[in-house]
N, CA and C atoms as a LAMMPS dump frame, in Angstrom:
ITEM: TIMESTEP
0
ITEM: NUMBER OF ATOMS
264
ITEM: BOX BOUNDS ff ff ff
-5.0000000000000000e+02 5.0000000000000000e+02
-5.0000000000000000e+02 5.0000000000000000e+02
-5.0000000000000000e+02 5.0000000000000000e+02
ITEM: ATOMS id mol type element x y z
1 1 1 N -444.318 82.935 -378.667
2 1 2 C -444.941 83.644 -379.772
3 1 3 C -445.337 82.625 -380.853
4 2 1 N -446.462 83.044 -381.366
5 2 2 C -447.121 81.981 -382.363
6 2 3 C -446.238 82.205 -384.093
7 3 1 N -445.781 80.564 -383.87
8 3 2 C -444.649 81.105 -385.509
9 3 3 C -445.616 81.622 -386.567
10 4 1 N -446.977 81.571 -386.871
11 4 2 C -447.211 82.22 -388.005
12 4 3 C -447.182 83.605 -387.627
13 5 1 N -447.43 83.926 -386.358
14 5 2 C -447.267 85.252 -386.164
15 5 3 C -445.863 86.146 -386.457
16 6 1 N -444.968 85.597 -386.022
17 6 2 C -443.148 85.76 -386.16
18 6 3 C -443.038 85.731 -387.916
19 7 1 N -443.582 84.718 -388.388
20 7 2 C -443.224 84.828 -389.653
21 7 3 C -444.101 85.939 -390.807
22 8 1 N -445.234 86.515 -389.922
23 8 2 C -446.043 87.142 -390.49
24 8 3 C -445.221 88.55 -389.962
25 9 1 N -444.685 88.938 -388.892
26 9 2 C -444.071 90.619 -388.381
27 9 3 C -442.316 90.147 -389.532
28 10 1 N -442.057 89.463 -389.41
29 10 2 C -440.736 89.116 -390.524
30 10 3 C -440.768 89.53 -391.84
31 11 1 N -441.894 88.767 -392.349
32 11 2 C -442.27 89.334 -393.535
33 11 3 C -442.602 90.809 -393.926
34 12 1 N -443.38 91.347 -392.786
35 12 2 C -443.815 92.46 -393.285
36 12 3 C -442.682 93.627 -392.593
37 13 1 N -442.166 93.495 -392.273
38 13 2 C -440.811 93.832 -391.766
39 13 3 C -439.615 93.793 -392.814
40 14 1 N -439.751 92.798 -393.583
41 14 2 C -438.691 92.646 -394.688
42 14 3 C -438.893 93.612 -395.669
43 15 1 N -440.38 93.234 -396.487
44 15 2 C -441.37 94.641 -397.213
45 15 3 C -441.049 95.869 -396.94
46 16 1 N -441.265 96.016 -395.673
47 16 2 C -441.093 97.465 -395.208
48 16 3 C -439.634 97.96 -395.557
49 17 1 N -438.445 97.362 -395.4
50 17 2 C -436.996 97.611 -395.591
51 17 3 C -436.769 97.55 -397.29
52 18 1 N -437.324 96.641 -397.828
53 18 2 C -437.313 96.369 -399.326
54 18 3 C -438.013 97.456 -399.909
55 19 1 N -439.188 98.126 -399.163
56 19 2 C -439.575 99.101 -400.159
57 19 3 C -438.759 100.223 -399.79
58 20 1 N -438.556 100.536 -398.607
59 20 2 C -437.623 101.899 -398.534
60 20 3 C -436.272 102.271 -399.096
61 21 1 N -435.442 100.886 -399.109
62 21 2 C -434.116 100.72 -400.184
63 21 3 C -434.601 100.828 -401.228
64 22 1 N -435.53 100.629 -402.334
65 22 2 C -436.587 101.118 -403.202
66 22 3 C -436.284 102.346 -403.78
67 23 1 N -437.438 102.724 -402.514
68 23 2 C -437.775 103.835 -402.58
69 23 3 C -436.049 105.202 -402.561
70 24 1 N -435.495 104.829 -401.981
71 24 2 C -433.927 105.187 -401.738
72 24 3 C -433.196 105.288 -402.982
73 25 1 N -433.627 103.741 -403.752
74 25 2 C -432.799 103.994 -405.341
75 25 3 C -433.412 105.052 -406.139
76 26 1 N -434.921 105.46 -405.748
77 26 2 C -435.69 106.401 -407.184
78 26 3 C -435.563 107.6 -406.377
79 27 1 N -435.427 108.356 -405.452
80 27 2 C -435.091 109.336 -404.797
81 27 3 C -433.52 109.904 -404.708
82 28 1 N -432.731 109.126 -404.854
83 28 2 C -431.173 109.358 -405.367
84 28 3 C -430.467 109.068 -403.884
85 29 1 N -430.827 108.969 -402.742
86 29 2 C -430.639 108.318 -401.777
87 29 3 C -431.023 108.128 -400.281
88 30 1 N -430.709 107.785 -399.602
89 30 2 C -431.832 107.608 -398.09
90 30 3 C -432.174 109.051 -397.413
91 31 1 N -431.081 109.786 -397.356
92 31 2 C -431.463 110.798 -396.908
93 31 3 C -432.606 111.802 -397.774
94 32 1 N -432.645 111.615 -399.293
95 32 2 C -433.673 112.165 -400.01
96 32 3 C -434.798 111.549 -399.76
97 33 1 N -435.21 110.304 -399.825
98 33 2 C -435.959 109.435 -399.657
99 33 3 C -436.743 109.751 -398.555
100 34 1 N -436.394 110.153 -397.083
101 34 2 C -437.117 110.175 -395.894
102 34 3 C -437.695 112.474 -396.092
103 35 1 N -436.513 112.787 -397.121
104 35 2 C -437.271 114.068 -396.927
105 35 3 C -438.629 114.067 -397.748
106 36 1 N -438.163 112.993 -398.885
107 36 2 C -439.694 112.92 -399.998
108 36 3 C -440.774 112.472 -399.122
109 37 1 N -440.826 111.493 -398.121
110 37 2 C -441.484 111.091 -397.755
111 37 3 C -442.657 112.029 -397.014
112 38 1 N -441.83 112.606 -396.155
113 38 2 C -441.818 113.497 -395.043
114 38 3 C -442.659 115.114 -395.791
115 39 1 N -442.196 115.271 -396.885
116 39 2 C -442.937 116.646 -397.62
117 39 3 C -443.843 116.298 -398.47
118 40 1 N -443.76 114.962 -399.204
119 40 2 C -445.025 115.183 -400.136
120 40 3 C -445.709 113.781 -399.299
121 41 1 N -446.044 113.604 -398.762
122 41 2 C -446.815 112.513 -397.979
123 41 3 C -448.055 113.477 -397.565
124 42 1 N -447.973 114.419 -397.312
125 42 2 C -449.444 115.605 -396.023
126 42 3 C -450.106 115.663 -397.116
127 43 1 N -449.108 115.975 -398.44
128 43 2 C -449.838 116.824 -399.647
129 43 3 C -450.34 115.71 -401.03
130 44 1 N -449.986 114.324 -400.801
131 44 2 C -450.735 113.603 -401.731
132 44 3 C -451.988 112.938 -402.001
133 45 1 N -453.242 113.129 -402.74
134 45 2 C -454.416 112.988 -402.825
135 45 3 C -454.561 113.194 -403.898
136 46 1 N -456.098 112.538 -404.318
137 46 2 C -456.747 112.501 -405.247
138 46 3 C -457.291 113.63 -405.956
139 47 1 N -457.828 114.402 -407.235
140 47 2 C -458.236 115.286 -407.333
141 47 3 C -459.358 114.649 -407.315
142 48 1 N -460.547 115.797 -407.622
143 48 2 C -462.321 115.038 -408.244
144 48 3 C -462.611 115.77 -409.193
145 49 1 N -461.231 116.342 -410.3
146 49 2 C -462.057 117.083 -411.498
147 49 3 C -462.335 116.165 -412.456
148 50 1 N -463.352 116.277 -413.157
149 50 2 C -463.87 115.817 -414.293
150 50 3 C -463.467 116.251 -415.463
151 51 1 N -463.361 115.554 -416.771
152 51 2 C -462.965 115.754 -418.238
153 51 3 C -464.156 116.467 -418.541
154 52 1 N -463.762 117.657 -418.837
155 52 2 C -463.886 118.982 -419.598
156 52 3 C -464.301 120.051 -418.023
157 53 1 N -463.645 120.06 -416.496
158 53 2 C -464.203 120.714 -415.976
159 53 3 C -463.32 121.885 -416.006
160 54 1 N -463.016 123.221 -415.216
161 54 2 C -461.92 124.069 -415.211
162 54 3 C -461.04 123.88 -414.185
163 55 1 N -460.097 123.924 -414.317
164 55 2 C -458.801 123.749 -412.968
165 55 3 C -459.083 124.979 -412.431
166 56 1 N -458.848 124.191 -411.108
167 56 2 C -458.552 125.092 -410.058
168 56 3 C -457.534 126.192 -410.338
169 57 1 N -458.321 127.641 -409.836
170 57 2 C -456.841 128.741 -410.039
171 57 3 C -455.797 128.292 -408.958
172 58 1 N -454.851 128.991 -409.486
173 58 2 C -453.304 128.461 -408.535
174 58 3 C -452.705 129.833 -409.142
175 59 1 N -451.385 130.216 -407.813
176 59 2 C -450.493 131.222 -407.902
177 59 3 C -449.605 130.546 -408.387
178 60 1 N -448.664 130.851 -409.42
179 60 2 C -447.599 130.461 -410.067
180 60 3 C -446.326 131.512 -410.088
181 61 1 N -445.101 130.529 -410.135
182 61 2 C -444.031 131.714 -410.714
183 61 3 C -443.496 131.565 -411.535
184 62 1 N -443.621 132.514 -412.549
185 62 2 C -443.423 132.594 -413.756
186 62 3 C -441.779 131.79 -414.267
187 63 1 N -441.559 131.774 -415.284
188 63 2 C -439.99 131.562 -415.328
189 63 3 C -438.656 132.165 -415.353
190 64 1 N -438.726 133.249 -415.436
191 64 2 C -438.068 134.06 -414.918
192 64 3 C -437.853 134.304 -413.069
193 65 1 N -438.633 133.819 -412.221
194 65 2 C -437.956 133.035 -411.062
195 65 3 C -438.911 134.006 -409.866
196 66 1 N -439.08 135.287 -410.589
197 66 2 C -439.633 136.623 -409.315
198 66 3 C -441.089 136.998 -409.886
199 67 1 N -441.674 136.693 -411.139
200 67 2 C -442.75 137.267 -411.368
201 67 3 C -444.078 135.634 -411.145
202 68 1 N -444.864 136.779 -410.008
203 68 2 C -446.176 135.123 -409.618
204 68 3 C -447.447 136.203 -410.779
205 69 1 N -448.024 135.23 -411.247
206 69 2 C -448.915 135.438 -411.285
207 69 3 C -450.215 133.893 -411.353
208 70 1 N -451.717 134.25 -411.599
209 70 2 C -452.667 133.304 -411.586
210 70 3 C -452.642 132.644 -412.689
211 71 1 N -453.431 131.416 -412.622
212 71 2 C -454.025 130.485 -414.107
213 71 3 C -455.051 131.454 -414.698
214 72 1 N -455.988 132.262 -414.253
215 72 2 C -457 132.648 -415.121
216 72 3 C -456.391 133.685 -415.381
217 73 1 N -455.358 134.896 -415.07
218 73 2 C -454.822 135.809 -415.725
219 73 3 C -454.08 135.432 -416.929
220 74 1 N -453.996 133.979 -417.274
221 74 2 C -452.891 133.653 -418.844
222 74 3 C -453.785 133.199 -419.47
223 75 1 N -455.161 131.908 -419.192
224 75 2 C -455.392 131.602 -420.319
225 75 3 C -456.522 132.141 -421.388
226 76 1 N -456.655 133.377 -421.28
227 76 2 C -457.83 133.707 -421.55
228 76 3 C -458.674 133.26 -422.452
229 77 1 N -459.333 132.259 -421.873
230 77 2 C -460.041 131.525 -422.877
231 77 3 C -459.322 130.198 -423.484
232 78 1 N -458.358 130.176 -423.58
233 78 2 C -457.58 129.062 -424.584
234 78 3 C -456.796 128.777 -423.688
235 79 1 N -456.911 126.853 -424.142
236 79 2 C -455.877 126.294 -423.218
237 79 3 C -454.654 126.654 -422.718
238 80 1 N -454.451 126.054 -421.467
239 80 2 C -453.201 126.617 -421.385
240 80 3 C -452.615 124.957 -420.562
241 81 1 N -451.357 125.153 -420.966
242 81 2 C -450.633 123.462 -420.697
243 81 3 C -449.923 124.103 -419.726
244 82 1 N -449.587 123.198 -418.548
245 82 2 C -448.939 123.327 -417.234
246 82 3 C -447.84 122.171 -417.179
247 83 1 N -446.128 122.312 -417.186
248 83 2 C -445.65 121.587 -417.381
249 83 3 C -444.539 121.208 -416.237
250 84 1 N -444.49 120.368 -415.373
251 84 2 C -444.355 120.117 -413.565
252 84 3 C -442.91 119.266 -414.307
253 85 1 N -442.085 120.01 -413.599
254 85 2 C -440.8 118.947 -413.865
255 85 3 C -439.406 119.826 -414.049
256 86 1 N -438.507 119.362 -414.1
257 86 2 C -437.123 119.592 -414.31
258 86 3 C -436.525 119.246 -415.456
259 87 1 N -436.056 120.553 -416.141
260 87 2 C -435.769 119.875 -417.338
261 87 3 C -433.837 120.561 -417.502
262 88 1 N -432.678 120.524 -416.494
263 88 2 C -431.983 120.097 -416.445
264 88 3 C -430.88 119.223 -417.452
């Protein structure tokens, strides 16, 4: 085998382990890590909206845990802020 080749699958072999222990510390641990991977990997992409266009409607559930409803049934007319996260 050609050593730049060996040292080139080594390297990127090392990367590959270095980012997943990584990735392992910001996920809280390996087994989270391969489910993050595994669920939001199909679903990550780019949007193509533009500044000042309208968001896409989306079904939501409310906070109270059982009531869904749409984006255009709340904001009527006036912004409405969407806030993605855990606040724990």
């Amino acid at each position: 085998m050609n050593r730049t080749l060996l040292w080139t699958a080594i390297s990127f072999s090392g990367l590959v382990v270095l980012a997943y222990v990584g990735l392992s510390i910001l996920a809280g641990g390996p087994k989270d890590a391969i489910e993050m991977l595994r669920f939001a990997l199909p679903y990550m992409h780019r949007g193509k909206l533009k500044v000042g266009e309208s968001a896409p409607d989306a079904r939501l559930v409310a906070l109270d845990g059982a009531t869904r409803f749409h984006i255009r049934e709340r904001n009527n007319g006036r912004p409405l802020v969407l806030v993605f996260g855990s606040f724990t």
